[in-house]
Structures are given as structure tokens and as C-alpha cells.
MMTF fields as JSON, N, C-alpha, C and O atoms, coordinates in Angstrom:
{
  "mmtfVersion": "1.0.0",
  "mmtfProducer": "UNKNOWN",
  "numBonds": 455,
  "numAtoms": 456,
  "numGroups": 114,
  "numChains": 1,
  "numModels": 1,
  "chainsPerModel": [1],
  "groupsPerChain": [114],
  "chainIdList": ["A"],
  "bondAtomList": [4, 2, 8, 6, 12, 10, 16, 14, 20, 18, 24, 22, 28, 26, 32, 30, 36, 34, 40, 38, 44, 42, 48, 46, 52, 50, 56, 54, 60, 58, 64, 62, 68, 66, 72, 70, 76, 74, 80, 78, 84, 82, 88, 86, 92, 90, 96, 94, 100, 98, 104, 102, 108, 106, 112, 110, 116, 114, 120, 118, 124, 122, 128, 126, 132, 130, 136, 134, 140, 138, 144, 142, 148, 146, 152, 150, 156, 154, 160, 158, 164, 162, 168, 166, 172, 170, 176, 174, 180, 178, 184, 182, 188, 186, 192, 190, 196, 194, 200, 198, 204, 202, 208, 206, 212, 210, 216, 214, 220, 218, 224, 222, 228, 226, 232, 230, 236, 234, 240, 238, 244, 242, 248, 246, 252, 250, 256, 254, 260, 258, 264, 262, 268, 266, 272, 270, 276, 274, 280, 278, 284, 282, 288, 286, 292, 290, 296, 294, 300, 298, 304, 302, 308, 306, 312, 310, 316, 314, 320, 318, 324, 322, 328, 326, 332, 330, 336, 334, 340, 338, 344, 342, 348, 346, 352, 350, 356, 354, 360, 358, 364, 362, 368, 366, 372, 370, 376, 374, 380, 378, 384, 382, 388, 386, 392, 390, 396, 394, 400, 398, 404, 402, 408, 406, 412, 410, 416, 414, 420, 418, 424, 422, 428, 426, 432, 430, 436, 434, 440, 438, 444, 442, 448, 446, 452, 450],
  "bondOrderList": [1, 1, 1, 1, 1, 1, 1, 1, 1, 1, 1, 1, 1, 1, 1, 1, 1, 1, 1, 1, 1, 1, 1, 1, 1, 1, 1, 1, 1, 1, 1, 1, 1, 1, 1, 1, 1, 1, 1, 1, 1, 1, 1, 1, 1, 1, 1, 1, 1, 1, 1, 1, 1, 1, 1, 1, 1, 1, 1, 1, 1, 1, 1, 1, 1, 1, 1, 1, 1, 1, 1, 1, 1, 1, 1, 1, 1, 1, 1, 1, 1, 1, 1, 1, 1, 1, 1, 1, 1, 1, 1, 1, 1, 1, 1, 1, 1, 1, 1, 1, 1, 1, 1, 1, 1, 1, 1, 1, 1, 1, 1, 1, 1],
  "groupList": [{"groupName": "UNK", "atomNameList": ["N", "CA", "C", "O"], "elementList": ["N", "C", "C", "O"], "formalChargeList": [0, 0, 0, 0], "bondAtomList": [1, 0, 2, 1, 3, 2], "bondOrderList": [1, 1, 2], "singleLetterCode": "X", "chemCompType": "L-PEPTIDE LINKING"}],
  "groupTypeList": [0, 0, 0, 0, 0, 0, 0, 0, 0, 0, 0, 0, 0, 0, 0, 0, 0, 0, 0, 0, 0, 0, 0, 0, 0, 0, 0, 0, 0, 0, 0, 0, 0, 0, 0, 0, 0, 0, 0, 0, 0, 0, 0, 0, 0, 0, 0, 0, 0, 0, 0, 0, 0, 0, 0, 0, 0, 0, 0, 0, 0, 0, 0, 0, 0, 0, 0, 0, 0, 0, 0, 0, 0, 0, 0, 0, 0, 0, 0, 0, 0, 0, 0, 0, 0, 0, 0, 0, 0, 0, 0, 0, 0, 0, 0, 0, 0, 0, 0, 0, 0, 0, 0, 0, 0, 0, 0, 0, 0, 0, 0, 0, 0, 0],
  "groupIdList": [1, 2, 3, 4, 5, 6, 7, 8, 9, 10, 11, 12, 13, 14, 15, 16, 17, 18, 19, 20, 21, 22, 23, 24, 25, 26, 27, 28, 29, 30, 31, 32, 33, 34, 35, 36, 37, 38, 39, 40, 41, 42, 43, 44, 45, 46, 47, 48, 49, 50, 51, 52, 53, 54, 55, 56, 57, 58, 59, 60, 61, 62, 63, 64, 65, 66, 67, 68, 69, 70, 71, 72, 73, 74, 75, 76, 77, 78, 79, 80, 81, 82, 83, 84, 85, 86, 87, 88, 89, 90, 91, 92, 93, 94, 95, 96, 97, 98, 99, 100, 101, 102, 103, 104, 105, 106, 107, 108, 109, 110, 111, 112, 113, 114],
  "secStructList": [7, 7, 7, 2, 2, 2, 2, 2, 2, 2, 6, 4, 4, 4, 1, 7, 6, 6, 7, 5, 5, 7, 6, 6, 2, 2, 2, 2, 2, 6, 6, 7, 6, 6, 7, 2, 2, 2, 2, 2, 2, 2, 6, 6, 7, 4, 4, 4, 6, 6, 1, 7, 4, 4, 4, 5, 7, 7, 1, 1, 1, 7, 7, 7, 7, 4, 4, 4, 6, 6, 2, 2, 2, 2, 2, 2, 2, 6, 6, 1, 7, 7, 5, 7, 1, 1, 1, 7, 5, 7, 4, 4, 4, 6, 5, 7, 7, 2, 2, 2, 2, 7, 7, 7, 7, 7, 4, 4, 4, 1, 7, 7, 7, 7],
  "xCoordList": [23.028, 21.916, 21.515, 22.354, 20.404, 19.574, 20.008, 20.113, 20.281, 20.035, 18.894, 17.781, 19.092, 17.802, 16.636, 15.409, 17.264, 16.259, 15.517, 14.328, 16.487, 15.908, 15.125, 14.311, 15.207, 14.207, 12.592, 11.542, 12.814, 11.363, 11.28, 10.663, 11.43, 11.504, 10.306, 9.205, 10.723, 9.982, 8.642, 7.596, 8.905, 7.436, 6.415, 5.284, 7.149, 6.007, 5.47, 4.379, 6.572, 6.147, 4.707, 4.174, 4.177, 3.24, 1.949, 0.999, 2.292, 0.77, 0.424, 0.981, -1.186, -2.457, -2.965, -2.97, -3.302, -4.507, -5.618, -5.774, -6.144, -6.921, -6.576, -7.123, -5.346, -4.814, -3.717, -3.154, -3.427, -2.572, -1.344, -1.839, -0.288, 0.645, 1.021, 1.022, 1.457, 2.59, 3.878, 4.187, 4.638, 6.095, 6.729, 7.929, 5.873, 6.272, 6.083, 6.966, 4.833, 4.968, 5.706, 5.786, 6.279, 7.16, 8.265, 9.109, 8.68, 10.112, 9.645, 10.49, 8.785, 8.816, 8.686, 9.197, 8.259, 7.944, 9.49, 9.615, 10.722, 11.989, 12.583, 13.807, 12.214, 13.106, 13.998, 15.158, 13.477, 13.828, 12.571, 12.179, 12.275, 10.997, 10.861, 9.925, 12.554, 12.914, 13.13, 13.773, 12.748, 13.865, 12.636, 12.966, 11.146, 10.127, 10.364, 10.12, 11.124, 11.817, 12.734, 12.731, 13.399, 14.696, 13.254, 13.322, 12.091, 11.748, 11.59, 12.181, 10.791, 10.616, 11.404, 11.214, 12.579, 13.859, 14.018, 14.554, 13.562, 13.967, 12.973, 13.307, 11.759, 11.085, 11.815, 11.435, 12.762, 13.516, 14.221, 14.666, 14.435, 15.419, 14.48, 13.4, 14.818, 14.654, 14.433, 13.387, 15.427, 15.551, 13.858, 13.422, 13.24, 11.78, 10.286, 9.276, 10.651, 9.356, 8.143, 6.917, 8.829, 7.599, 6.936, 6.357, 6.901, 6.742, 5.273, 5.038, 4.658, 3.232, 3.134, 2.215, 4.219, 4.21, 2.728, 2.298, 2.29, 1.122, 0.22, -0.822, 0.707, -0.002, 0.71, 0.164, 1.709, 2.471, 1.815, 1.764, 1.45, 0.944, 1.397, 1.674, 1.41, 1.583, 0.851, 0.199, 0.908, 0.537, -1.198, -1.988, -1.56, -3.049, -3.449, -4.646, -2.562, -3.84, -3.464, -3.742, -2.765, -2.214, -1.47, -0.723, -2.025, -0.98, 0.24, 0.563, 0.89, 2.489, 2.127, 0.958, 3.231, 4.065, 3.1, 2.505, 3.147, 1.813, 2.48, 1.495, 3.457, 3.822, 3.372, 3.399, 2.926, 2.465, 0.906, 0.32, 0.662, -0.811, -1.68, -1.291, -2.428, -3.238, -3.449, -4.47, -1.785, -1.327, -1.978, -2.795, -1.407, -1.696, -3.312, -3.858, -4.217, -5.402, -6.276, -7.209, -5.869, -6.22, -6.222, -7.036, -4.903, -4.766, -5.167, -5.443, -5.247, -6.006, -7.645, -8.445, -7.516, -9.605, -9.909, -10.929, -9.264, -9.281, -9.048, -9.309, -8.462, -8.259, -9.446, -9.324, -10.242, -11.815, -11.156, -12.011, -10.196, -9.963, -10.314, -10.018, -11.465, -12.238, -11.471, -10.765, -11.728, -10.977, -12.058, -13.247, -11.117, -12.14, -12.673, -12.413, -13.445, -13.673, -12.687, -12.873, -11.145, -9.931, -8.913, -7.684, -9.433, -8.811, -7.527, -6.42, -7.792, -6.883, -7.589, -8.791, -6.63, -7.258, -8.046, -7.505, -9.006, -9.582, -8.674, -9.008, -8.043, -7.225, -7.229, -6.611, -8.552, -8.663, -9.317, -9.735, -10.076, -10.367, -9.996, -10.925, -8.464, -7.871, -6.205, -5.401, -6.031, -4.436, -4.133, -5.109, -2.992, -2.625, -2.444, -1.568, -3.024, -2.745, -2.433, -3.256, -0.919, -0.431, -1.259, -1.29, -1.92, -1.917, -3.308, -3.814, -3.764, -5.722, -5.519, -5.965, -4.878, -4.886, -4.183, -4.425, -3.17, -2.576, -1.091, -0.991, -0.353, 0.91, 0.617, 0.743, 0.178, 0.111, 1.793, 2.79, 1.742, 3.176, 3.457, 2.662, 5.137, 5.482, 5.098, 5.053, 4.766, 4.191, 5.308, 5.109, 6.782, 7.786, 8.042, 8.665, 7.166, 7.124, 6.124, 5.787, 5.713, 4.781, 5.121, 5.485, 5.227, 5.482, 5.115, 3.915, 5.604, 5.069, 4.122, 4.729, 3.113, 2.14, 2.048, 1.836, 2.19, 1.761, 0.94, 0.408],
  "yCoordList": [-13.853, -12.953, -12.274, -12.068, -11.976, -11.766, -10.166, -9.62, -9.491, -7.882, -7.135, -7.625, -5.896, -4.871, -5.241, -5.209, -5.51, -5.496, -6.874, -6.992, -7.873, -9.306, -9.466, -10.389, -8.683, -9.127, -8.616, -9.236, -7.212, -6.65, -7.099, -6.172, -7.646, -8.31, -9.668, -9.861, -10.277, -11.328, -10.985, -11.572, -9.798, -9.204, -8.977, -9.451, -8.094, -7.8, -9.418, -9.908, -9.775, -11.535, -12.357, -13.365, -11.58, -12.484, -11.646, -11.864, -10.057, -9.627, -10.105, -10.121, -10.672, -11.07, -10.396, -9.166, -10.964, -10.522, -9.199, -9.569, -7.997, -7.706, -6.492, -5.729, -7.079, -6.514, -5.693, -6.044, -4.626, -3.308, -3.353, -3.217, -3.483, -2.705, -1.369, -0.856, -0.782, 1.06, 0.391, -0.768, 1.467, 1.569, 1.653, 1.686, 1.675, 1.754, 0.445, -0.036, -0.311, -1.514, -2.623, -3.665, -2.57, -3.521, -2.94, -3.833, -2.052, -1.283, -1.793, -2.636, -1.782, -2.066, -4.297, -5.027, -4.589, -6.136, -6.51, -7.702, -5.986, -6.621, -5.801, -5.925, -5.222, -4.628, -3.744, -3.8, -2.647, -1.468, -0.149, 0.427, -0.046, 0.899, 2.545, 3.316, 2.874, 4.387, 4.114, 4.976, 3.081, 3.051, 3.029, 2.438, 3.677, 3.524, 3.619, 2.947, 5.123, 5.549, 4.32, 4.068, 3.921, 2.629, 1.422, 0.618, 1.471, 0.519, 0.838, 0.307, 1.666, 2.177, 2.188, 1.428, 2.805, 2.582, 0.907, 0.648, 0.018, -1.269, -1.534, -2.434, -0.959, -1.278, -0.824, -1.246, 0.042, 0.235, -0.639, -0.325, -1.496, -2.666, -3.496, -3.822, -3.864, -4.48, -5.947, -6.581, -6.332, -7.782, -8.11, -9.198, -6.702, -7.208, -6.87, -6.864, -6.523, -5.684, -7.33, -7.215, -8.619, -9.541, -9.768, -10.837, -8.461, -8.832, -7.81, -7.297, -7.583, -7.403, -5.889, -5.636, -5.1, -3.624, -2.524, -1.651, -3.027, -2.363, -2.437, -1.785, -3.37, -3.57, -2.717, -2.656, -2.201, -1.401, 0.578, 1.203, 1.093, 2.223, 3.318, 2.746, 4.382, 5.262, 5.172, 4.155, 5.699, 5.211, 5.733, 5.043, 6.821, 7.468, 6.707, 6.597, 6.031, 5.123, 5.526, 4.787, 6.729, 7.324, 6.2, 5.235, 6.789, 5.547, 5.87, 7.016, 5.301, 6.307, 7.042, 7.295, 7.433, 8.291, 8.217, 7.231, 9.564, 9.82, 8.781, 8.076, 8.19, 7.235, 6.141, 5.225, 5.749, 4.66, 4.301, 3.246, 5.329, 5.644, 4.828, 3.816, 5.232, 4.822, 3.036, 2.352, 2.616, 1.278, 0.577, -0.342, 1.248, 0.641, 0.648, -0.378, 2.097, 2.181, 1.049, 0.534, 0.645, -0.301, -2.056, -2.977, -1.843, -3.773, -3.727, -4.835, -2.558, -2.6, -3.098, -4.033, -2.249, -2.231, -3.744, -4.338, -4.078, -5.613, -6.497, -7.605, -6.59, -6.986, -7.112, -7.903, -6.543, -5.905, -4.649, -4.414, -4.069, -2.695, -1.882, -1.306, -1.148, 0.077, 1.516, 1.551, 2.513, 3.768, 4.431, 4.199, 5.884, 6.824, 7.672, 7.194, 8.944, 9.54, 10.68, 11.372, 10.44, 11.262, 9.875, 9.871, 9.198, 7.938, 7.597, 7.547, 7.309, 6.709, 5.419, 5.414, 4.043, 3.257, 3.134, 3.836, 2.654, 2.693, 1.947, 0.771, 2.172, 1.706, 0.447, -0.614, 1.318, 0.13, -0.411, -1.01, -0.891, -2.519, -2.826, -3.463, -2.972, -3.345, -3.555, -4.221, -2.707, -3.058, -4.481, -5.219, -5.005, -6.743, -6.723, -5.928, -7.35, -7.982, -9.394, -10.184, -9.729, -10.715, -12.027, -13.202, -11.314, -11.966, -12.26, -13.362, -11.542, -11.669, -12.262, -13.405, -11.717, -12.472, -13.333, -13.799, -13.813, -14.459, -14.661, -14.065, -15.368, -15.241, -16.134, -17.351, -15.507, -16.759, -17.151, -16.587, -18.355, -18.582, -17.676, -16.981, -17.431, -16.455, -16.798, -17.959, -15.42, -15.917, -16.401, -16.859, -16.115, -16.16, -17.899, -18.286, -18.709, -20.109, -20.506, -21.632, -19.042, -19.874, -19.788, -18.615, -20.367, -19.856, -18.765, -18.6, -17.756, -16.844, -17.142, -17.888, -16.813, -16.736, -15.583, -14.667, -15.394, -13.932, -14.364, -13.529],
  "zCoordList": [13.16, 13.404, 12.092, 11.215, 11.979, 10.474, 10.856, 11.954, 9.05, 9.632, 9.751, 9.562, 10.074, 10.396, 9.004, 9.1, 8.018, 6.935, 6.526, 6.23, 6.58, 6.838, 8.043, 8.022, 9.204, 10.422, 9.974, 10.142, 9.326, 9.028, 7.684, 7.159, 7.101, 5.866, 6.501, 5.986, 7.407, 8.207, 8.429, 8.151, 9.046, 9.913, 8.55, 8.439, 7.515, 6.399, 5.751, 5.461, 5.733, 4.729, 5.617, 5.154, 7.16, 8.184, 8.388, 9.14, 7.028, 7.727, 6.428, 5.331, 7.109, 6.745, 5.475, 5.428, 4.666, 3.626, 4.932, 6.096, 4.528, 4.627, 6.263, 7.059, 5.899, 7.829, 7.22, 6.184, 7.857, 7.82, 9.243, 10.361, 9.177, 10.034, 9.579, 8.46, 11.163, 10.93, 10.837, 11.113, 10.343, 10.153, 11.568, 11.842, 12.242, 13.85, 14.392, 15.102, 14.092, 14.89, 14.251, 14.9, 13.042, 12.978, 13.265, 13.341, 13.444, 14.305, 15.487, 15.787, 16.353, 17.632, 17.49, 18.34, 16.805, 16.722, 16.379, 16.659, 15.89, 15.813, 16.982, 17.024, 17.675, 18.891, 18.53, 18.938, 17.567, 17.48, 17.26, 16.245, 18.403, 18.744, 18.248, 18.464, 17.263, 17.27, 15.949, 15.351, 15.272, 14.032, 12.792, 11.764, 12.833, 12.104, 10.512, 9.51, 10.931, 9.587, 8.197, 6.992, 9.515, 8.337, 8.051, 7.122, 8.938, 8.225, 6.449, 5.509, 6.464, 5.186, 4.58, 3.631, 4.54, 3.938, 3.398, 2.32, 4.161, 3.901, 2.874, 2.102, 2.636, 1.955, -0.369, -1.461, 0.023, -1.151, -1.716, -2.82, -1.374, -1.73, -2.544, -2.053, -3.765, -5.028, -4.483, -4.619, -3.927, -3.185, -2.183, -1.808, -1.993, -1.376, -1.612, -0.908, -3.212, -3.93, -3.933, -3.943, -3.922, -3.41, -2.476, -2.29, -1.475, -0.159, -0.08, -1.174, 0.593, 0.343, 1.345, 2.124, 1.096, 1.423, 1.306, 2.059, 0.094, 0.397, 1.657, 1.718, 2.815, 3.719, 4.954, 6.056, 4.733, 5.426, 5.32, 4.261, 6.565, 6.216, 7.747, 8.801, 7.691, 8.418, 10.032, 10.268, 10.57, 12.152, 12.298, 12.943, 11.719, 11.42, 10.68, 10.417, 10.193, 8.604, 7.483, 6.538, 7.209, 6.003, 4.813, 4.98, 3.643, 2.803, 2.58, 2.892, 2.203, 1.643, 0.495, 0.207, -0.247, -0.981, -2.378, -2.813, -2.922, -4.177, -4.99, -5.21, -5.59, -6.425, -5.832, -6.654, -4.692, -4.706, -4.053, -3.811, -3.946, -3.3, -4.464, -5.046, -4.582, -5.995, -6.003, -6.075, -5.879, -6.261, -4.81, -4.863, -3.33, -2.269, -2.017, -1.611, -2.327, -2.091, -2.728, -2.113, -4.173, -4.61, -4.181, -4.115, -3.976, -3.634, -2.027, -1.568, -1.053, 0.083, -0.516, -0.498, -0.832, -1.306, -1.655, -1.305, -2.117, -2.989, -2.104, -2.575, -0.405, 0.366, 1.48, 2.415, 1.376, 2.046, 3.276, 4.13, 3.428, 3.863, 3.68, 2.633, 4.919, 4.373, 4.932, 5.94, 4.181, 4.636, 4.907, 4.687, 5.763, 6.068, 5.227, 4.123, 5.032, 3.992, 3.159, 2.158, 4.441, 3.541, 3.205, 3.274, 2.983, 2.395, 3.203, 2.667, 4.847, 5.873, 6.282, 6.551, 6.337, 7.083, 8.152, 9.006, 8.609, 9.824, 10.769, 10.912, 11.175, 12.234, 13.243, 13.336, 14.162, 15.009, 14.636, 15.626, 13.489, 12.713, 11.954, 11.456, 10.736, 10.49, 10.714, 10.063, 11.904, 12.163, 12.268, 12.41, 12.228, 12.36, 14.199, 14.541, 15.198, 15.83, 16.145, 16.608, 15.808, 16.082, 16.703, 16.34, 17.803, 19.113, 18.735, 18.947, 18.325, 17.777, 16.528, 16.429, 15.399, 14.515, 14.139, 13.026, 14.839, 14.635, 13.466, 12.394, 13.874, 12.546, 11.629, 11.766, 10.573, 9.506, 9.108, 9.56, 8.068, 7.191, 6.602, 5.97, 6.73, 5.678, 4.134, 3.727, 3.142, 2.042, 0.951, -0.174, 1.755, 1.0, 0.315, -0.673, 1.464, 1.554, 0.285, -0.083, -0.333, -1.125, -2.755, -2.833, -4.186, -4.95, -5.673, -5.455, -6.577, -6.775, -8.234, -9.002, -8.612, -9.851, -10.236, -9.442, -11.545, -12.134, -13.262, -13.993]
}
């Protein structure tokens, strides 16, 4: 069995270009619905800074943390993600629905270019 951090490790590697998850619905998409907080936490680990976190955001739309604001507002924007006028995602037209949008391949499958 994969751990708590390899399962949401999965979930971030399948959202979409242009699409936003909360720290809550991938706690609830590995079957831990209370655990929003450790997701984030998982996002500290060195082992997953290739994984496309900037698409990861607060449950209002909020971005994270002033060290990385700036960085996420940007590669959102560049994604066609529009915010509101206190700079929160619009929610209900860019959250990831699975089920609407579908699971793409993990991007982990793909090589990395810099």
C-alpha cells in the first residue's frame, strides 16, 4: 500500500493544465476527508517539488503562503485561470472535476525539460 504522501502525490501529478484543486479535495479523493492540513505538509518534501502544486489552492480560491504566492499567481495566469478582484480563484469554473474533466496521465510519465 502506497503512503499518505505517495497517494496525494498521485492526485496532484492528474490535475489538468488550467484546473485548480483544495487541500481538501485531494484529502477527500485518497480517503482521508479530515486530513486537508497533511496534504500540504506533503507538499514540503523535496522528493515532489516536480509535481505541479501550484495548482493546489485553499478551499475559497485563496493561494498559499506569501513565499509562494507571486510564483503560483503567475504559472496559474499562464494556465488561462482567472481570479477574482482580491486575487482568489474563481472556483466554480476552474476547480478539477475528475468526472467532468476527466483524469489525464500522470505528468510524472512524462520527461522533464528545463
Amino acid at each position: 500500500m502506497k503512503s499518505f504522501n505517495e497517494q496525494v502525490y498521485d492526485v496532484v501529478a492528474r490535475i489538468p493544465a488550467g484546473r485548480v484543486a483544495t487541500f481538501g479535495q485531494i484529502a477527500r479523493m485518497i480517503g482521508r476527508p479530515r486530513m486537508a492540513r497533511f496534504v500540504g505538509y506533503a507538499s514540503n518534501n523535496k522528493a515532489s517539488w516536480h509535481l505541479p502544486w501550484h495548482r493546489v489552492v485553499f478551499k475559497d480560491g485563496s493561494l498559499c503562503g506569501a513565499g509562494f504566492f507571486d510564483q503560483q499567481l503567475k504559472a496559474l495566469k499562464s494556465e488561462g485561470v482567472k481570479f477574482t478582484a482580491d486575487k482568489k480563484v474563481i472556483m466554480d469554473k476552474y476547480q478539477w472535476d475528475p468526472e467532468r474533466d476527466g483524469v489525464p496521465m500522470d505528468i510524472r510519465d512524462f520527461p522533464l525539460v528545463f
